[in-house]
C-alpha positions, 0 to 999 in steps of 0.5 A: 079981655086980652088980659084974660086970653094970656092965661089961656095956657091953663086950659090943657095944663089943668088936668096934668097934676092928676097925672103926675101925682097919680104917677108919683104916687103910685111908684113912691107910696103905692098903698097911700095912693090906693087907700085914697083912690077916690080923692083922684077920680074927684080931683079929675072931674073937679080940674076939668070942670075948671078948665070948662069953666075957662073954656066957656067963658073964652067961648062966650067972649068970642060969641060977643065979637071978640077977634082972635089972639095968639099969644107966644113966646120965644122957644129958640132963636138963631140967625136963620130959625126961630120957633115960638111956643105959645096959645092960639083962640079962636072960634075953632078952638073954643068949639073943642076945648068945650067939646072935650071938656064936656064929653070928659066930664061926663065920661070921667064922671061914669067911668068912677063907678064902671072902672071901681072894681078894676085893679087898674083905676088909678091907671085908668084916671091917669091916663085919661087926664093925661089924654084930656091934657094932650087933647087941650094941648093940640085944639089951642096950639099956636104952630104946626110943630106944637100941634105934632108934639101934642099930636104924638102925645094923643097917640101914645095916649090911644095906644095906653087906653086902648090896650088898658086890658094888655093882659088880654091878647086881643086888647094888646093886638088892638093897640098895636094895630092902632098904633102901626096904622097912625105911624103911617098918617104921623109920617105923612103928616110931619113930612108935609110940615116939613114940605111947607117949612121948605116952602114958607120958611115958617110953621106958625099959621098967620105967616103960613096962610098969607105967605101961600097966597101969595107965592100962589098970586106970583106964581112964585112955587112949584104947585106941584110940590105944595098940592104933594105936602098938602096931601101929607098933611091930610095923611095925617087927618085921614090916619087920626080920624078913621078915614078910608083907607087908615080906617082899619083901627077903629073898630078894633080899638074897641077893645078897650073899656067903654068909656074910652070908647066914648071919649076917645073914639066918639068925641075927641080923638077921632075929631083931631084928624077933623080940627086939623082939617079946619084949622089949615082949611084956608091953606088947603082952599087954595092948593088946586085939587085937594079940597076934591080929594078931601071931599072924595075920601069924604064920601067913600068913607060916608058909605063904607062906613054905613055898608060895613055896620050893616050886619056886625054883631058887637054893638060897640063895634057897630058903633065904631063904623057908625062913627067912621061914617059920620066923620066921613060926612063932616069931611065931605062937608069941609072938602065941599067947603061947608064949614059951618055945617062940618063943625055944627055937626061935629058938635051935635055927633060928639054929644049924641055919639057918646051919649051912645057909646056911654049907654052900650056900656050901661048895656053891657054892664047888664049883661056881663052877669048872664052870659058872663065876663066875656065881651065876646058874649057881653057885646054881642047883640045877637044874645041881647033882646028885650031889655027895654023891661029891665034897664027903662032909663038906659032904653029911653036915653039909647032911643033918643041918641038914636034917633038923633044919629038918624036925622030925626027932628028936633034932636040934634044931628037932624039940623046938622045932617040935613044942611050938609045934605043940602050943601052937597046937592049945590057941590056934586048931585052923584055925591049928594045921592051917595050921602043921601042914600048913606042916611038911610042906611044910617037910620036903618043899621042904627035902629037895627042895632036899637031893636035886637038890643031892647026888642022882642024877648031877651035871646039868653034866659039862663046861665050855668053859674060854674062857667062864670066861674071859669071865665077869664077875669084878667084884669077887667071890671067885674059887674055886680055890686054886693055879694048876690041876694039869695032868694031861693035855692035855685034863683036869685036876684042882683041887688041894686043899690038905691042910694043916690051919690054923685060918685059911687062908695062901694070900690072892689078890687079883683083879688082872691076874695072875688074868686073865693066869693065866685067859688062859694057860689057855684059850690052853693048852687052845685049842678043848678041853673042860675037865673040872672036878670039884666039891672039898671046902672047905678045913678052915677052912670045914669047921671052922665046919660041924662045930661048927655041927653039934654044936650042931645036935644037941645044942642041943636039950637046953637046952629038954628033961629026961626025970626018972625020973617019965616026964615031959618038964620043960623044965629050963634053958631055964625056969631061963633065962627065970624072972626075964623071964616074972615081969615078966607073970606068965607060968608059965615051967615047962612038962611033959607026960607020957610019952603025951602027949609021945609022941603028939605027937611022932609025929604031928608027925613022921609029917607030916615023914616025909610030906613027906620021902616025897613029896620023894624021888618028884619028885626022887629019884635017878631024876628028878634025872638029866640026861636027866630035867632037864625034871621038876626046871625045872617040875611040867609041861611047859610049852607042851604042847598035850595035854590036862591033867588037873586034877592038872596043872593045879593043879601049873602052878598051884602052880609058877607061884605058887612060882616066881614069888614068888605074884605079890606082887612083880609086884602091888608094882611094878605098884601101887605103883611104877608108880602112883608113877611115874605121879603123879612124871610127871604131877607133873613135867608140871604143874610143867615145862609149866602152872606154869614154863609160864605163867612162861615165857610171862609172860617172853616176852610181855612181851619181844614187847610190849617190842620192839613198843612201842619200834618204835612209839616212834620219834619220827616223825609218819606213823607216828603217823597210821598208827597212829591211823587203823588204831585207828580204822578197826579200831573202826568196823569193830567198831562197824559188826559189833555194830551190824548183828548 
């Protein structure tokens, strides 16, 4: 069993030949990399799948009792330093090495056929099992310096998928903004390691934790500055994970494709901010006041999140704040000390969430060829409606993904949701109220965004064809599969392809054909009105849909076990953490019996159905028809003169406050980066006309005294005279002034 942990350092080192290759590749033989494109997206899924095969297997080993183990070696040595690189294995990381290999499986498996008619596919691939590789890196890392190194890496990462589109302004702006926004929480962060080197003289976590708690028995520290660098540390967490008040890139960060979407800001990189929580948990346990502070920015993010995806209109933007809310309950679960609920629901919110994210691309692949290649219109839910008739599969798959994020039982998240609530209540009743009210928005603003995508009747019902034509095509995905079916002069149908495969055959690239086929189209169909009906994915986005639906419904079993007693014991899941908790003493066997259970369960659930409720009233199938678009855009009318009651005004309110990301983006630009901007101006002003000013002039007074000296200095006498008399006319003349005053 030892001998199997010492090659654990395989786990993130598997999915880098595919980066390298591609790399190489495509700088040395371009065209020979390109004509093979297909054997790298195999080659990809093929690798991770070795390294889940690895994963599981330590994750099994270590459900059977194994302890943990950490393996190093010596990076450098001297006198007074010493750092050692190695793999750390314990429950923790098992969870997310599982988590992300799964979730990146199942994302890489999709995007083969979302990213085929991308000129960008190969770039794609390679970033992603690039990011895969730093993920892996950062879950096993056996020291806080490793876990900066991988840290930085998953950043420029992000910064490279979210800004893939960079042709396009908004998607290059994107990733700017999530870049400059985690620069803040990475120098908190590395500042806080170096506080506790300063501290500990060490950065491994065995020596860090034991020294801690010991200078905090003597009282041999200054706690002062130990809760200051704890504090750092947790910047970083906040940064990374979409925490309030670094939130702000999350929702922009959607510009990049959807499946980046679903691996980097459902699954994996959004729950690095959360590992680093867990894994220095038994640190933060003993440092005064900072498990308050996490539990604080915990549940202020649980209902910011939930307020501000109440009225957005972009449904992967909706998603994005959906994500930020539930992140924000798994922090209020680790601040409150709930561990094992914080990582069970981490694990059933990955799954479900990008079980989600995976589906709006499904969705909105089918409807880029009505409203044309734009995601302003292709995301935009208000266009959407009644799709439940054309994509059937993805409707059911979008359903049950929503109904797990709404805590509806036995789906996933219910088990998960439902004992942080209950741990809460024990913690504080004000933030279990908040988080308790925050689940009912969550099942309202969800199965919002579920009815105006799939209910009533669909809001677009034709497209002039010559405006896709003009549409912008960067360097984006074009939907559609083979040259359109003609099935009269004025309609026709997109064909589908019926084949199964596990990855798709038909590959495109964006080159002048595509443009000469568009251009062929509109002249075929000249002044004519075009209609183009949704269609279903091809089987190899629905594959990864359905499997990401079984462990939807079933995930939930790991952290459940109802014996014949009538008592609900956490079985596998406690087994799974028993040698992690042990490092703070902490109790990893939790039960509740049958009344107890079902009470809770109820209450929790009637929240749920509450909201559902409300959400089939606002946006059911008789406010989501075309006619009644004007009460999807807003709650009210806007610009009405009647008169509103105070029930209006507060929903203006309230929408305002969603849609406008309550304000917080508007208060950054205008205190920040205004103020910023103004102090560079006032800067440059000084430094251009004071400082290079007084240069400058310097430079030019001189050359004037210079050319006036030398036309004085000509060598003739009467210039001379005239000279000295006008010097001493000018002094009886200042003589005679001061004299007579």
């Amino acid at each position: 069993m030892e001998h199997t942990y010492q090659y654990a350092w395989i786990i993130p080192s598997l999915p880098l030949p595919v980066t390298m290759l591609v790399g190489f590749g495509l700088l040395l033989i371009p065209t020979a990399t390109k004509n093979i494109r297909r054997m790298w997206a195999f080659t990809s899924v093929l690798l991770l799948s070795i390294t889940l095969g690895f994963s599981s297997s330590l994750s099994i080993q270590q459900i059977n009792g194994s302890s943990i183990y950490q393996y190093l070696w010596s990076w450098t040595i001297n006198n007074d330093f010493s750092l050692e690189f190695g793999h750390l294995i314990d429950p923790l990381t098992s969870i997310m090495s599982v988590l992300i290999t799964t979730v990146g499986i199942m994302v890489l498996i999709y995007s083969d056929n979302y990213m085929s008619h991308d000129q960008g596919y190969l770039r794609f691939f390679a970033y992603m099992s690039f990011f895969n590789a730093s993920m892996l890196g950062l879950v096993t890392s056996s020291n806080l310096i490793q876990i900066y190194i991988f840290w930085e890496l998953v950043g420029m990462c992000s910064y490279l998928l979210i800004g893939f589109w960079f042709t396009r302004p908004i998607a290059a702006s994107a990733c700017q903004k999530a870049f400059v926004t985690n620069r803040v929480g990475d120098f908190g962060l590395l500042l806080g390691i170096l506080g506790f080197y300063c501290i500990t003289g060490s950065f491994e976590f065995r020596d860090l934790f034991k020294i801690v708690n010991n200078l905090i028995h003597s009282n041999g520290f200054n706690s002062l500055f130990a809760t200051l660098c704890a504090l750092l540390l947790f910047v970083g967490a906040i940064a990374k994970s979409a925490q309030f008040p670094l939130h702000v890139w999350l929702p922009d960060a959607m510009e990049g494709p959807t499946p980046i979407s679903a691996l980097i800001h459902a699954a994996t990189m959004v729950a690095a901010g959360i590992f680093l929580v867990a894994r220095l948990l038994p640190l933060f346990i003993v440092i005064p006041y900072i498990m308050n502070f996490i539990s604080l920015i915990g549940i202020i993010t649980v209902l910011l999140g939930a307020t501000l995806a109440l009225a957005q209109r972009d449904i992967k933007r909706s998603l994005a704040y959906s994500t930020m809310s539930q992140l924000g309950y798994i922090m209020l679960a680790l601040g409150i000390g709930s561990y094992r609920a914080a990582l069970f629901h981490l694990i059933t919110h990955a799954y479900s969430k990008a079980l989600l994210f995976l589906g709006s691309g499904s969705i909105i692949h089918s409807m880029e060829p009505i409203v044309g290649y734009s995601p302003d219109k292709s995301q935009n839910m208000v266009l959407m409606g009644g799709l439940k008739r054309y994509v059937p599969i993805t409707r059911t798959t979008f359903l049950l993904g929503t109904l797990s994020l709404c805590g509806i039982p036995p789906l996933a998240c219910f088990w998960s949701k439902d004992e942080i609530l209950n741990d809460s209540w024990l913690y504080s009743p004000i933030f279990a109220i908040i988080a308790c009210f925050t689940a009912g928005l969550t099942a309202f603003y969800m199965f919002r965004m579920y009815l105006l995508t799939f209910d009533g009747n669909l809001r677009v019902h034709f497209q002039n064809y010559s405006s896709i034509k003009n549409s912008s095509f960067y360097s984006i995905s074009l939907w559609g599969k083979k040259a359109p079916k003609v099935v009269n002069r004025n309609f026709f149908l997109l064909t589908q392809n019926t084949k199964v495969s596990f990855f798709s055959k038909d590959t495109y690239q964006i080159d002048h054909n595509i443009r000469n086929r568009m251009r062929h189209f509109s002249t075929y169909f000249r002044n004519k009105y075009t209609y183009m009906y949704p269609h279903e994915s091809d089987n190899t986005m629905l594959f990864p849909l359905l499997v990401l639906v079984l462990f939807t419904l079933f995930i939930g079993s790991i952290g459940i076990h109802f014996d014949q007693e009538g008592v609900v014991d956490f079985d596998i899941l406690s087994k799974w953490l028993t040698p992690w908790t042990n490092l703070f003493h902490g109790n990893s066997n939790y039960s509740v019996n049958w009344y107890e259970f079902l009470t809770n369960a109820i209450f929790s659930v009637s929240i749920a159905l509450f909201g559902l409720f409300i959400a089939s009233i606002f946006y059911g199938s008789a406010y989501s028809s075309f006619k009644n678009l004007h009460l999807i855009n807003s709650f009210v009318k806007k610009g009405s003169k009647t008169k509103r009651t105070l029930s209006d005004q507060i929903k203006n309110m309230v929408y305002n406050w969603s849609y406008n990301r309550g304000y917080i983006d508007i208060f950054y630009i205008r205190v920040f980066l205004m103020s910023i901007r103004g102090l560079s101006e006032l800067i440059q002003f000084f430094d251009r006309r004071i400082i290079d000013g007084i240069t400058n002039g310097l430079g030019v007074a001189s050359l004037f005294i210079g050319e006036g000296i030398k036309y004085t200095g000509g060598g003739r006498i009467s210039s001379y005279l005239f000279l000295y008399l006008s010097y001493v006319l000018i002094f009886l003349f200042l003589l005679i002034f001061f004299i007579s005053t």
